[in-house]
C-alpha positions as CSV (number, residue, x, y, z in Angstrom):
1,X,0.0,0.0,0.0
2,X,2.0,3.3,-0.8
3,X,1.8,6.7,1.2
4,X,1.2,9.1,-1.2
5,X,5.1,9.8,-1.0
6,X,6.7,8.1,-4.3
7,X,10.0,8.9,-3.0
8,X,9.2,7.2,0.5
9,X,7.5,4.6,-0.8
10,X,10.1,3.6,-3.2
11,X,12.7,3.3,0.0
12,X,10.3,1.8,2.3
13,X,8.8,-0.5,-0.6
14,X,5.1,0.7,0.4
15,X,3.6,-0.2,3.7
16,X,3.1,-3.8,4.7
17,X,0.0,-5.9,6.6
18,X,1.8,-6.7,10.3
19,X,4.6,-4.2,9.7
20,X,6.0,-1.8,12.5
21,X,7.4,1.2,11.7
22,X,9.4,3.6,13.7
23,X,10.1,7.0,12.9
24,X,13.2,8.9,13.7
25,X,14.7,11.9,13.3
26,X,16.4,15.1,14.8
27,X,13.8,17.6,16.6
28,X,11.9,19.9,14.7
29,X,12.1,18.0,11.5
30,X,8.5,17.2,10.8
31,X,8.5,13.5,11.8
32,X,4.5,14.0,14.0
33,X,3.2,15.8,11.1
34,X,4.6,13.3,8.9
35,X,3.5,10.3,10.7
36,X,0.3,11.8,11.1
37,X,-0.4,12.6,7.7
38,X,0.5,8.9,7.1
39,X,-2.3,8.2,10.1
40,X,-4.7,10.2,8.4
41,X,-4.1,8.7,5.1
42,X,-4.4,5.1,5.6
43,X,-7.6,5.3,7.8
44,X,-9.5,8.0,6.1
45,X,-8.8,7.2,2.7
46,X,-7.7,3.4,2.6
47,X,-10.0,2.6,5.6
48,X,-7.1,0.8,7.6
49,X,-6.3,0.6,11.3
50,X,-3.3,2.5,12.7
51,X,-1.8,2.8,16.0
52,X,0.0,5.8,16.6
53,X,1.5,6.7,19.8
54,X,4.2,8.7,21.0
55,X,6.8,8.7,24.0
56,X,6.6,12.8,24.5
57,X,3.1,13.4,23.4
58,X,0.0,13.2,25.6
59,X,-3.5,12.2,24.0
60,X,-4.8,15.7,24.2
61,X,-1.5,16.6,22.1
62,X,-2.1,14.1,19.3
63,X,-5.5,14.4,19.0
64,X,-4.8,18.5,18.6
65,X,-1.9,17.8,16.1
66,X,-4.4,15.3,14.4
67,X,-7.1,18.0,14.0
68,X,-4.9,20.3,12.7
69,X,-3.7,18.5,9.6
70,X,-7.4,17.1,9.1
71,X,-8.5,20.7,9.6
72,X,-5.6,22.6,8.1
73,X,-5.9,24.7,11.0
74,X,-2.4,26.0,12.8
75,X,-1.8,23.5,15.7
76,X,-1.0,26.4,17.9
77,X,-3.8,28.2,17.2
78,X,-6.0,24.4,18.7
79,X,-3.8,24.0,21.8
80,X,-5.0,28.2,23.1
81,X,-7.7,28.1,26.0
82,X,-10.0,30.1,23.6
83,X,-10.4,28.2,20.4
């Protein structure tokens, strides 16, 4: 199943049934948004099941980040007391 990434896709060889896959990477780089893009990809449009956790993130954080790439909508802007 690819990612909508050719380039990824092509080094990863697409994603596979039973598969775990870690993501890495300095901080800053973009590797939440990335792997929740990825999250939001294969359940919205290829109706699959994903677990996504992370070590420094609490549910109220992912869920916020998740919004905000659904939503396009500035994940700073969610995370203030008056949105």
């Amino acid at each position: 199943m690819n990612s909508g990434f050719p380039t990824f896709d092509n080094l990863i060889g697409g994603f596979k049934r039973g598969r775990l896959y870690i993501l890495g990477g300095e901080p800053g780089t973009g590797k939440t948004g990335l792997a929740l893009y990825l999250a939001q990809r294969l359940v919205f449009d290829k109706k699959k099941k994903v677990l996504f956790f992370s070590l420094e993130m609490s549910a109220f954080d992912i869920v916020g980040r998740l919004a905000s790439v659904i939503g396009g909508i500035s994940s700073w802007r969610i995370q203030q007391p008056w949105f």
